[in-house]
Wavefront OBJ file of the C-alpha trace (Angstrom):
o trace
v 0.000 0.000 0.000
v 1.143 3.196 -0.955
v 2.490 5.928 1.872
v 0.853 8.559 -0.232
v -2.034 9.636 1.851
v -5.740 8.891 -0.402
v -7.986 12.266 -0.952
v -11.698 11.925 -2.273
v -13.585 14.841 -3.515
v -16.676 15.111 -5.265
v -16.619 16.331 -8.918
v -17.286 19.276 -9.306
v -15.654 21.318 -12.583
v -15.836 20.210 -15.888
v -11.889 19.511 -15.614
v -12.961 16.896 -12.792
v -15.522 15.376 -14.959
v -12.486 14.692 -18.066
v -10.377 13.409 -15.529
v -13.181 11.210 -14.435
v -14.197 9.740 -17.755
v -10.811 9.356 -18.889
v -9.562 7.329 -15.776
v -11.215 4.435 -17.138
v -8.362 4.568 -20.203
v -5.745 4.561 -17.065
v -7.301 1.490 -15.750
v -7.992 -0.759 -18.509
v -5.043 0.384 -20.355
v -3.291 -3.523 -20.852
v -6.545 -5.054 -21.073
v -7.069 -6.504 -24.844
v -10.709 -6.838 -23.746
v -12.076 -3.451 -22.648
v -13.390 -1.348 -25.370
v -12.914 2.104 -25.167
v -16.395 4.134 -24.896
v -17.238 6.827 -27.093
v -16.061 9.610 -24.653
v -18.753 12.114 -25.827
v -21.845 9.309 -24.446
v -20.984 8.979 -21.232
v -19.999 12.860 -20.621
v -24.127 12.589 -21.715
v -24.450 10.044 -19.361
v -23.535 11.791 -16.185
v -24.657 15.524 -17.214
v -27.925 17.383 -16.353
v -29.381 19.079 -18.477
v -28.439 16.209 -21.409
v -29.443 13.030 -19.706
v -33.291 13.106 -19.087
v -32.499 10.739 -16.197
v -31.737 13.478 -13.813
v -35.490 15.191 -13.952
v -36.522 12.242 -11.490
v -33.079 11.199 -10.233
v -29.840 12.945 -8.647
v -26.506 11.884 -7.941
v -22.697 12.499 -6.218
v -19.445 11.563 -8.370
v -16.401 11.629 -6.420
v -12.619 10.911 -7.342
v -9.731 9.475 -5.420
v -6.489 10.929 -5.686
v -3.007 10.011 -4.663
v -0.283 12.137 -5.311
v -2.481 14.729 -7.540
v -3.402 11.242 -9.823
v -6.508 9.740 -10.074
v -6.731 6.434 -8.703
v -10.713 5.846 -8.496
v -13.783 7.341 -8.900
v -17.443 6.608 -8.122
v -21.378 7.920 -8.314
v -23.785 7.704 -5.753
v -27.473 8.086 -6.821
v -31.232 8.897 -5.871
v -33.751 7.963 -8.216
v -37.576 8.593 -7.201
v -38.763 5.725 -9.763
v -36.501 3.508 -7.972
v -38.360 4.698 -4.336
v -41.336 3.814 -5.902
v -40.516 0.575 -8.241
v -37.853 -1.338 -6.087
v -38.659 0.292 -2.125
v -38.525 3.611 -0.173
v -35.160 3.727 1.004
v -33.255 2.139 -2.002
v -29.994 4.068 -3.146
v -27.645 3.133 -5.778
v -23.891 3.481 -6.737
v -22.045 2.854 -10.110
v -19.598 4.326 -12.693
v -16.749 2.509 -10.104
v -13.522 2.318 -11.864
v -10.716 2.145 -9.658
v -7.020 1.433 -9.499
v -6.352 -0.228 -6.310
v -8.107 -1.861 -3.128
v -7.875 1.312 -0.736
v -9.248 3.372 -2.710
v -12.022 1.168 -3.523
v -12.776 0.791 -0.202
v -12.808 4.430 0.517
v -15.173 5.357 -2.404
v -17.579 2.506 -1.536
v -17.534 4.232 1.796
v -18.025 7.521 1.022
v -20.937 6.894 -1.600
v -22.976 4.920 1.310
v -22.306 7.747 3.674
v -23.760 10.288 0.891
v -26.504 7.597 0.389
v -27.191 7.441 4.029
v -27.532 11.280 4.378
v -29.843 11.105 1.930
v -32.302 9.248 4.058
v -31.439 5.686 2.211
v -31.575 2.710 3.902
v -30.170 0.358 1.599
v -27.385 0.246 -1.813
v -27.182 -0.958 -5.127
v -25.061 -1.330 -7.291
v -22.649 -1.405 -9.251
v -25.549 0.357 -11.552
v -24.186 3.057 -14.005
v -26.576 5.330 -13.761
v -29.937 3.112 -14.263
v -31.311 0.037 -14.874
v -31.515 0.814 -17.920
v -27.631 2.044 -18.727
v -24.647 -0.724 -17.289
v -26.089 -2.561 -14.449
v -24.212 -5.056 -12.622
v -20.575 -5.550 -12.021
v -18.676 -8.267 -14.770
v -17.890 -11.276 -12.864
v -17.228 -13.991 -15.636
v -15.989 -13.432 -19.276
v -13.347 -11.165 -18.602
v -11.396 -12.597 -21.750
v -14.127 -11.929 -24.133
v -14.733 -7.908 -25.469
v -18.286 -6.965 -23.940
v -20.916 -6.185 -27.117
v -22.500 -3.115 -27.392
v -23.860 -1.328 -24.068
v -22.648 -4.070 -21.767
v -19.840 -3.269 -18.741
v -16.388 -4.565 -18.957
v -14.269 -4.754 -15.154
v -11.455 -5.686 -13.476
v -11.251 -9.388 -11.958
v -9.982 -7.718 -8.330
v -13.138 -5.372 -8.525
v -15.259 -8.504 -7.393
v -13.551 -9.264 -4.211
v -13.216 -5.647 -2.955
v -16.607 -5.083 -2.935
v -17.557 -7.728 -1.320
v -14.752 -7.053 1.432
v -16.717 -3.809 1.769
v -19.507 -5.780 2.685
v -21.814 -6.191 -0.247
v -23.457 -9.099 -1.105
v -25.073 -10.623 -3.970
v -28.829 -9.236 -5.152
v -29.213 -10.827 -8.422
v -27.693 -12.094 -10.977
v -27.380 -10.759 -14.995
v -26.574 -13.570 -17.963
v -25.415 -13.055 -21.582
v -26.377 -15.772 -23.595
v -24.233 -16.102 -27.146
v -24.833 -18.965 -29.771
v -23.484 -19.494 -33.052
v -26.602 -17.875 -35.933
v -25.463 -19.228 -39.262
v -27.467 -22.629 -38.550
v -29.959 -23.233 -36.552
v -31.497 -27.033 -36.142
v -34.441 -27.772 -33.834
v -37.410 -29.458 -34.704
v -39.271 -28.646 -32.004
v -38.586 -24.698 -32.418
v -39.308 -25.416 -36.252
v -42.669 -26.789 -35.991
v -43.824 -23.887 -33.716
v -42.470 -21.397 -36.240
v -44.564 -23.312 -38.975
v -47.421 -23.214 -36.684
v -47.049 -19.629 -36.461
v -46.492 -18.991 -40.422
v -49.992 -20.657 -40.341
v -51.810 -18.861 -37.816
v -53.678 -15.734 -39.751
v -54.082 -13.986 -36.834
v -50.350 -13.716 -36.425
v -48.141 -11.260 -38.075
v -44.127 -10.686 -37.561
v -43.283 -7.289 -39.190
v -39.936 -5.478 -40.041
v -39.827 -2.020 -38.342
v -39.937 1.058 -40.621
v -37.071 3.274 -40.048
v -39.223 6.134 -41.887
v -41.543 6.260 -39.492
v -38.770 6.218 -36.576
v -40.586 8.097 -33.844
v -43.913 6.191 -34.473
v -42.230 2.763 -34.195
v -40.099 3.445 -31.209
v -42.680 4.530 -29.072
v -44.541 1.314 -30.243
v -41.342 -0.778 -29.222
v -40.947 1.065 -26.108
v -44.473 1.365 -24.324
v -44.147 -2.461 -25.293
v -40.954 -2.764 -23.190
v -42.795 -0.850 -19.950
v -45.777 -2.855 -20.252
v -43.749 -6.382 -20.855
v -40.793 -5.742 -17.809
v -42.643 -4.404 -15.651
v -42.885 -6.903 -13.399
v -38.965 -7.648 -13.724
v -36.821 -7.111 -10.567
v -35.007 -4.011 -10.864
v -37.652 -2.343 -13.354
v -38.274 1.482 -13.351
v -40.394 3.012 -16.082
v -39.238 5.178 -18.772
v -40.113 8.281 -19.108
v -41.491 9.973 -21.862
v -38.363 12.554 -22.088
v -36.700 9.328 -22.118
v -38.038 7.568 -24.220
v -37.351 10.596 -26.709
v -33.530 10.074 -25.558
v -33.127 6.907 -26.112
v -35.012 6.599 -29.510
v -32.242 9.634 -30.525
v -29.440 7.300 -29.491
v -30.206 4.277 -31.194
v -31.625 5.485 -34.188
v -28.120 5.467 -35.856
v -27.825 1.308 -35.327
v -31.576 0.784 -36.232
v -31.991 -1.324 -39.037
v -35.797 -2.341 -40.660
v -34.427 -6.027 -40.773
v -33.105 -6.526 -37.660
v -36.143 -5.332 -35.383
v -39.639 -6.888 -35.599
v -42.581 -6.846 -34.048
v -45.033 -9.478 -33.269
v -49.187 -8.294 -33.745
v -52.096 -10.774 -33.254
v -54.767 -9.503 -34.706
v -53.249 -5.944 -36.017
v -52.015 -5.191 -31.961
v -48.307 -5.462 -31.721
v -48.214 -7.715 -28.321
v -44.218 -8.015 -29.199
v -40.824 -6.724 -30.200
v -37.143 -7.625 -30.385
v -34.420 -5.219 -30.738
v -31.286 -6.430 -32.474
v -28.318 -4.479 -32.928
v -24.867 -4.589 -34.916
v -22.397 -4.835 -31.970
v -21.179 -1.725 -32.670
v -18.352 -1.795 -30.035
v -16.806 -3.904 -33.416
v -16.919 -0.416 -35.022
v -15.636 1.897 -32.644
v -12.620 -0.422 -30.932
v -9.944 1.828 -33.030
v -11.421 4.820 -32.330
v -9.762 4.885 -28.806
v -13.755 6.920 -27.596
v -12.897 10.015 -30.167
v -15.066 11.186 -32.507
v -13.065 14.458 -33.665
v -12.154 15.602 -35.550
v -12.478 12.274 -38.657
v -13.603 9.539 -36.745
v -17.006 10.389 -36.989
v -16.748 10.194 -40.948
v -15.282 6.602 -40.209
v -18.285 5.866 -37.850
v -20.680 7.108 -40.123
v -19.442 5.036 -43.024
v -19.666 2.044 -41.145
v -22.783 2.406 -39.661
v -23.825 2.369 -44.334
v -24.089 -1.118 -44.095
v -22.438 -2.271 -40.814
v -20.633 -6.062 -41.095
v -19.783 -7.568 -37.318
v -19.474 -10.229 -36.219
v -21.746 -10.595 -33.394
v -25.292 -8.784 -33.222
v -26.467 -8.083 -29.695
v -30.093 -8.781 -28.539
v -30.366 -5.967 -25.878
v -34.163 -5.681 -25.701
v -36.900 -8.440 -25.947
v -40.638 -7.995 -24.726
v -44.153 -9.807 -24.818
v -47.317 -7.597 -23.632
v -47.877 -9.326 -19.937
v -51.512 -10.209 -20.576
v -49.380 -12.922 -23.064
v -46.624 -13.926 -20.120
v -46.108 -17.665 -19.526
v -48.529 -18.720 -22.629
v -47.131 -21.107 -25.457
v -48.431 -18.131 -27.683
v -45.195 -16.062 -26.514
v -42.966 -18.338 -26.954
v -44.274 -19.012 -30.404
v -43.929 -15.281 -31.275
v -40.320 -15.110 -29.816
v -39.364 -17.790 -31.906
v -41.018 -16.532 -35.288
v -39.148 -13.238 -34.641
v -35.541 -14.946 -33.533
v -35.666 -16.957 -37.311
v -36.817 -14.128 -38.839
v -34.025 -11.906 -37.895
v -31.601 -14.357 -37.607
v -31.768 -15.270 -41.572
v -31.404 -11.498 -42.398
v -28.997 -11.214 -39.770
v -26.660 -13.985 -41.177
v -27.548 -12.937 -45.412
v -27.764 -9.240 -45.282
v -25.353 -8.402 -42.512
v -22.522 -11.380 -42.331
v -23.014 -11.908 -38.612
v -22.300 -15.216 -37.692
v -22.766 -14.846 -33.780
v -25.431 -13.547 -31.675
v -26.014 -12.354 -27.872
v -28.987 -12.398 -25.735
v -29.103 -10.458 -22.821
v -28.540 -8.991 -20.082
v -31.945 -11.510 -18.414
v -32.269 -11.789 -14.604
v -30.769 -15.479 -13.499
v -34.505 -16.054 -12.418
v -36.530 -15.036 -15.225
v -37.732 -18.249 -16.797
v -39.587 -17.350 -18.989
v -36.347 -15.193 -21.086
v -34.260 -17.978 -20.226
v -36.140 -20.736 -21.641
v -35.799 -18.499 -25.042
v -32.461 -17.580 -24.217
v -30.786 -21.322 -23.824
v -31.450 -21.803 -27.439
v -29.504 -24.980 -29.323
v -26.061 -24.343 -28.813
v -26.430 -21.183 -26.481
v -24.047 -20.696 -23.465
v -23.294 -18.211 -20.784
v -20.694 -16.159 -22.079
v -20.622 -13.036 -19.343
v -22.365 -13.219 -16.112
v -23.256 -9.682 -14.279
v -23.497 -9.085 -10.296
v -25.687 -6.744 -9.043
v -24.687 -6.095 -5.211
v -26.623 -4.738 -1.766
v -26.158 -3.906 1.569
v -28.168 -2.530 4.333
v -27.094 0.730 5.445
l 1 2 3 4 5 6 7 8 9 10 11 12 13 14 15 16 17 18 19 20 21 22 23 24 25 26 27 28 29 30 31 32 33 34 35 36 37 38 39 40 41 42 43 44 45 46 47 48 49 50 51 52 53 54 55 56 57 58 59 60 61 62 63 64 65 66 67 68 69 70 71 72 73 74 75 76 77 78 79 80 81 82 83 84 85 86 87 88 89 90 91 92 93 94 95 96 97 98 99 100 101 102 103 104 105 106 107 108 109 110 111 112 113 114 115 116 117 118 119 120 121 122 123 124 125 126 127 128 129 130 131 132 133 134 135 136 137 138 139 140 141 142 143 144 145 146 147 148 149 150 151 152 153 154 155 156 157 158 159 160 161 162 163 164 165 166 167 168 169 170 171 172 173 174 175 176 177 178 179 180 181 182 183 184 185 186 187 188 189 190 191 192 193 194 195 196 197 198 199 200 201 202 203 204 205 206 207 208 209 210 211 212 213 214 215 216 217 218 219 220 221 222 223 224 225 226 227 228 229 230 231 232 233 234 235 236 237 238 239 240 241 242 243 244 245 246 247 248 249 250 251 252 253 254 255 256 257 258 259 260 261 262 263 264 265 266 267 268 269 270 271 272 273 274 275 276 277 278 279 280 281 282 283 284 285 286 287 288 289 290 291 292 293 294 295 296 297 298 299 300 301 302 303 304 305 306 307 308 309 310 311 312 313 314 315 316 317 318 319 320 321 322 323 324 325 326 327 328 329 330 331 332 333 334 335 336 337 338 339 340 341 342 343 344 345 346 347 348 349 350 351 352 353 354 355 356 357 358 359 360 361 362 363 364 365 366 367 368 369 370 371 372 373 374 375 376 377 378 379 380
């Protein structure tokens, strides 16, 4: 341990907030796994004023210093849709990037003391800012890159949390299986009872009618999770947000929607991992890599497409009828996926360990567990 005493102070200047966003490039600097983030989204992340998160939800960043030299940093956060979905009292913590274990154990401290002044009675976390952002700390798959959206962490980050007394809430998976074939007679025959069906209907999304078709896709999310541990609602300023971020890895064939009858009771989301197309970028847009990023994003060619959002309306949840639709929409993308795009792997996920119903679609032929997620708690 260093003789160098440890400061921690919150963030407060934008020069704080560079130094904490580019600490992560000090930490992860020899690992051939991380992929560097696109520096501009998560400045986006953790602002006011551009993150619609922050009309219903505050928060503390701090950094640890040794020396004058970053060595950690962490958030602390308030969310009143988490009071409401998950328990009055519930505080979280995330964005934790740090460079050794006594400085993780200082920021863990200081973000439950801020918690606790803050009238919470229990933590969360890692979660980076929401739900809905990078929950859950990475504690198998380190060797493999993390697709689009999904956290990548340190091995030692596992045990000093725990040593700070945090232990295990739930569970995240990643499921990843290889697309190009696809043999299973029993999935087959409920597809073909599906193609049958003339009530059913599995539809590409129109990208010209963007703002129509994501709100479809995303009421369809808050209806279908809401019963999910961990849920909070999105807002309608959010919604807006997020529609604006994805729209540039949106493509009609690789989102559909299920409708029985004309109602759409069902959606997956598939995306290009587009951590594939920004690895070299080293998270800089400016001044050309932009004008790489857009000419990639043409007619994008990866590897692996991620699965990052699946629904079925709840009045459908645990009938064969959803399972039928998930299937139908799985094939259907997965044969443009594999034609139009060259993909020749896919990944499911992040689903909760318990949620039967996602995994039973999830463990497909040939699917494995590729990263496993930890979301922690502690009473405070």
């Amino acid at each position: 341990m260093s003789s160098t005493p440890l400061t921690v102070r919150p963030v407060q200047t934008k020069k704080d907030r560079k130094s904490f966003v580019d600490l992560a490039w000090e930490v992860y600097k020899d690992d051939p796994a991380w992929v560097p983030p696109l520096k501009d989204e998560v400045h986006g992340l953790i602002t006011p004023g551009k993150n619609p998160w922050f009309e219903h939800a505050r928060a503390q960043l701090w950094l640890a210093e040794r020396g004058g030299k970053v060595v950690g940093r962490i958030s602390a956060q308030v969310d009143e849709l988490v009071q409401q979905h998950m328990g009055q009292g519930t505080g979280q913590w995330g964005m934790f990037e740090v460079l050794d274990g006594e400085a993780a154990a200082v920021l863990i401290a200081t973000a439950e003391q801020w918690l606790r002044a803050q009238g919470m009675t229990r933590a969360l976390g890692p979660i980076s800012l929401s739900i809905w952002d990078e929950p859950g700390l990475e504690i198998e798959g380190f060797d493999e890159p993390p697709t689009a959206m999904m956290g990548h962490h340190r091995p030692e980050y596992q045990a000093w949390i725990e040593a700070a007394g945090h232990h295990k809430a739930k569970d995240l998976l990643t499921y990843e299986l290889d697309i190009t074939h696809w043999e299973d007679p029993k999935i087959d025959r409920l597809i073909a009872m599906g193609e049958r069906n003339p009530h059913l209907r599995i539809r590409m999304v129109d990208k010209s009618r963007f703002d129509e078709e994501a709100r479809v896709i995303l009421n369809l999310l808050n209806d279908a999770w809401s019963s999910n541990w961990g849920y909070v609602p999105l807002t309608e300023a959010e919604i807006k947000y997020a529609g604006k971020k994805l729209k540039p890895i949106i493509f009609n064939e690789l989102v559909r929607v299920a409708e029985v009858d004309g109602e759409p009771v069902a959606f997956m989301l598939t995306i290009p991992d587009i951590n594939e197309l920004i690895r070299d970028l080293n998270g800089e847009l400016f001044p050309f890599n932009f004008i790489k990023l857009l000419w990639r994003l043409r007619k994008p060619r990866t590897r692996r497409l991620r699965v990052p959002l699946m629904g079925v309306a709840k009045k459908l949840h645990h009938s064969r009828l959803a399972s039928q639709l998930a299937f139908m929409m799985i094939e259907y993308t997965r044969r443009d996926a594999t034609k139009k795009y060259g993909a020749t792997h896919g990944e499911f996920g992040w689903i909760l360990e318990d949620n039967k119903g996602m995994l039973s679609i999830a463990q497909l032929p040939g699917a494995a567990v590729n990263h496993r997620y930890r979301i922690y708690e502690k009473a405070l």
